[in-house]
N, C-alpha and C positions, 0 to 999 in steps of 0.2 A: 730757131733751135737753140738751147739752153748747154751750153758745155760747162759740166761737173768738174770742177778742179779738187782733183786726187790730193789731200795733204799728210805729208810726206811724214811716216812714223819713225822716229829717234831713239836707240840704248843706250844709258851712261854707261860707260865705258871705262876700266882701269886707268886709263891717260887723263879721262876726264878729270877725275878725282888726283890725280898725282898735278895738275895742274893748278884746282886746287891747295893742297897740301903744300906744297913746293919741296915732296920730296917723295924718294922714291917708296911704294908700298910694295910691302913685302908678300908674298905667294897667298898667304891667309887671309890678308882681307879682299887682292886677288881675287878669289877662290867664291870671298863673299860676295863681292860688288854682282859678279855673273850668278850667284846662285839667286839674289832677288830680284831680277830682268826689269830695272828699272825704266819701261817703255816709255816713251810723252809723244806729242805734237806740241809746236809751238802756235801759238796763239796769232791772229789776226787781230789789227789795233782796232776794228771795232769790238774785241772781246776783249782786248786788255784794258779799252776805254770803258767798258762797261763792272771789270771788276776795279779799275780805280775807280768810279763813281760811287761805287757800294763801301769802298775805305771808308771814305771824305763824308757818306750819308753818316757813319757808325763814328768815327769821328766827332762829328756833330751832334751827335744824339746822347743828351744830356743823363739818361739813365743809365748808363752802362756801368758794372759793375767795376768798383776798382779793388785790386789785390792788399792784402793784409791780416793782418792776426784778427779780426773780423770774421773772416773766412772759414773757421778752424768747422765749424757745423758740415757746412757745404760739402768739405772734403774729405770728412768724414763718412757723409752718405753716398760720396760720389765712388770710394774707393770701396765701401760696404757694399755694392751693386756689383763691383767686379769682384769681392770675395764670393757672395751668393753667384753669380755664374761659373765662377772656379769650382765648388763646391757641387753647383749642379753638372756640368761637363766634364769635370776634372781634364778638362785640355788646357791647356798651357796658353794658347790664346784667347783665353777669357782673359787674361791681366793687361793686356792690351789697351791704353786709356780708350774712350769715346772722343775723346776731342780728336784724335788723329785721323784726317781723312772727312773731316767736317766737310769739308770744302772743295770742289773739283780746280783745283787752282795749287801748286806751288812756287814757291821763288825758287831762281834757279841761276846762278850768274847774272844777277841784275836784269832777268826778265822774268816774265809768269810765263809758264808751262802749263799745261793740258796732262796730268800723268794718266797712264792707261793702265797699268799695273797695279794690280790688287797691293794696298798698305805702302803704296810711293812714297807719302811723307814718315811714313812710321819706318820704313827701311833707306829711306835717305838718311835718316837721323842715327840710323845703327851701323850707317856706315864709317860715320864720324866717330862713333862709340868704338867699334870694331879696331878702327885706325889708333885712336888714341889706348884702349886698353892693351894691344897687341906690344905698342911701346912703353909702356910706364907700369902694366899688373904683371908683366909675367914671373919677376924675380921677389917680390915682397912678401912676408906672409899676414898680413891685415889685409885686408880691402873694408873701407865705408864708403857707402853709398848714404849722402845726406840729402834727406829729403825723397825718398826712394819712390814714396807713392805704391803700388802694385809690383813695384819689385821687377817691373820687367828686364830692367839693366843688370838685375843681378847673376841674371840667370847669362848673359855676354860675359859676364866678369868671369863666369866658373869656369866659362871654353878656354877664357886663355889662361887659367891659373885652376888647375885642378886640386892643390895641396891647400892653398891657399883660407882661412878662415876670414869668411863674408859676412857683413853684417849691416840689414838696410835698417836705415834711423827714418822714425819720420814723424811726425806731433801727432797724429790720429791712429785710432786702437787697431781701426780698422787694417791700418797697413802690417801693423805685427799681425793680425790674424792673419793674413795672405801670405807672408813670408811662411810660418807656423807650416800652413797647408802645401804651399813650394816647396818646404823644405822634404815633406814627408811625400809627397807624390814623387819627389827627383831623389826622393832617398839620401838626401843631401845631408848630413850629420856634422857640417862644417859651415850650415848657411843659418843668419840668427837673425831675428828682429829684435829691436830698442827702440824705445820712445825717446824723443829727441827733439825740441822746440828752438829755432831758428833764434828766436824775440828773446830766448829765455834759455841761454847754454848751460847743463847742466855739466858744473867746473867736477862735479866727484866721477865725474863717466870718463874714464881716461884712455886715450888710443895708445895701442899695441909696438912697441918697435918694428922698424922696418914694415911702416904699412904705408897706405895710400888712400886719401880721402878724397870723395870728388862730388859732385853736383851737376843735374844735368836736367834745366827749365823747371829746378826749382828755386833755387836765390833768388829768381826773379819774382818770387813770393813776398818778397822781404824790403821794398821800394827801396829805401832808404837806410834800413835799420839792420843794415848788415856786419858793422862792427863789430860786436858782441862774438860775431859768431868766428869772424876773421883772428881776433884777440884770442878767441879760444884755440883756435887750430894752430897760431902761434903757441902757444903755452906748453900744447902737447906733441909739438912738430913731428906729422908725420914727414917720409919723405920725400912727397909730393900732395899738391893738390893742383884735384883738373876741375877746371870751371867749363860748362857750357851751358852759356845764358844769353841772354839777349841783352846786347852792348853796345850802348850807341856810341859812345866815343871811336866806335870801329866804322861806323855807316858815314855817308858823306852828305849833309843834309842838303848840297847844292844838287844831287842825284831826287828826281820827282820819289821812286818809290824805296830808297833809304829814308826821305825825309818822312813821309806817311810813315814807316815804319817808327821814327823815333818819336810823332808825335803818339803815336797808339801806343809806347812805352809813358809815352807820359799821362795819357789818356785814363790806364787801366794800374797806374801808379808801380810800373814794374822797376826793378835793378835801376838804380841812377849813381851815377858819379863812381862806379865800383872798381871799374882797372884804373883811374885818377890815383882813387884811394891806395891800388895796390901798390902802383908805380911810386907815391909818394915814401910809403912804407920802405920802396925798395932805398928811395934816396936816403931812409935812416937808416939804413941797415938791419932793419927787420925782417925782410923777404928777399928772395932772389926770385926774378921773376925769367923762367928759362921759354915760354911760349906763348905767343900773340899771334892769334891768326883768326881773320875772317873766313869763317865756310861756304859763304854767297851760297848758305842752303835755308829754306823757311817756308812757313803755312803763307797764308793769302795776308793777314794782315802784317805781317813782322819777321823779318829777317833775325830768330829769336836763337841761333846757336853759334855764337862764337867764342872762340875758343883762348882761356887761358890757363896756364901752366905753371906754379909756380910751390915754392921751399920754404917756410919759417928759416930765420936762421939764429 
């Protein structure tokens, strides 16, 4: 006779995240954390051995695309497929990338999870958004979002800052059309698209006083060649900027799947040497860097959102 072992279903929880964080979160993201039921099961190591084998195959597989101003085509048709679904639905979850939720697998404090919750990794990642908007948009009136893609983050920026003038930048046409169309289905008359190239900072496009510029898994676009763009948001010093990209100097490569994770950074050519560089900047007195923190939150291949915070000065 065969006995079925029941495996046992888990909700993140506001303690979870505040353990994370290592601070206290306030009623609103609260509010959020329980309103996206982020369900899981954890994994059996013959199914965690089975998606580390699938790392290490892609790893090794010499074709795999690597990130850069190369790309610009790509992104452009990618983010042109979620205008045309915006367009055709006119629901707000059309602008939802396709790569979220690729993969029945997330990281999750240094293991893989099983998530059961419709858009787990896409509402794991806006919990982080939520957290950190909650503290740094709500008193500014700029917000940039660089690198915006589909504009989905803009649309969290406007809950916690309703005065506030929004404006997603991104290099392809595509993503101003989708903001255009956001802006007029949310009747939004304070949310703008700009064209805006990472490789290529456009020095006459100048930020707003008292605003807030941020990135979030797009820098990681940009491998190496992210100075230009750091030089630039010095120049124009908003009064913060929030990074959340994928940072190895945060992962511990003596941990098995930190190290896969920084290899697939190096693999797909993403963010390298980039809180080095801030930290350095901070030793000349160029920046103040007020926040470092890993999220132990990521897709299957890459623990790709951690978090920095920091000031031109």
């Amino acid at each position: 006779m065969t006995t079925s072992i029941k495996i046992k279903t888990l909700t993140l929880q506001t303690q979870d995240f505040q353990k994370i964080f290592s601070r206290d979160i306030s009623s609103y993201v609260a509010k959020k954390i329980k309103q996206y039921r982020l369900r899981y099961q954890l994994m059996s190591l013959p199914e965690r051995d089975h998606f580390v084998r699938r790392m290490v195959d892609v790893l090794l597989d010499p074709t795999i695309t690597r990130a850069g101003k190369h790309r610009v085509n790509q992104w452009e048709e990618g983010w042109d497929e979620n205008m045309q679904a915006l367009q055709k639905t006119q629901q707000l979850d059309a602008i939802i990338p396709k790569y979220f939720g690729k993969y029945p697998v997330i990281r999750w404090q240094g293991q893989l999870i099983k998530p059961l919750s419709t858009n787990f990794e896409y509402n794991s990642l806006r919990i982080i958004v939520d957290w950190l908007f909650d503290k740094y948009l709500r008193k500014c009136d700029y917000i940039y979002e660089f690198g915006c893609g589909t504009g989905y983050h803009l649309l969290q920026a406007r809950e916690v800052n309703k005065e506030a003038t929004i404006v997603g930048l991104d290099w392809v046409k595509s993503s101003q059309n989708i903001i255009m169309l956001l802006a007029k289905l949310t009747k939004d008359t304070q949310l703008f698209g700009h064209r805006f190239d990472f490789f290529n900072p456009d020095y006459e496009y100048k930020l707003a006083h008292n605003s807030v510029a941020y990135t979030i898994a797009a820098l990681e676009q940009t491998g190496a060649s992210y100075k230009k763009f750091v030089r630039y948001l010095i120049k124009n010093k908003p009064k913060y900027v929030i990074n959340v990209e994928p940072i190895a100097e945060m992962l511990d490569e003596k941990v098995l799947l930190d190290y896969l994770s920084i290899r697939y950074f190096q693999k797909r050519n993403y963010l390298s040497g980039f809180l080095n560089y801030l930290q350095l900047l901070e030793k000349q007195g160029k920046v103040k860097i007020h926040l470092i923190k890993r999220s132990y939150i990521g897709s299957l291949f890459i623990e790709g959102y951690s978090i920095v915070v920091w000031s031109p000065l």
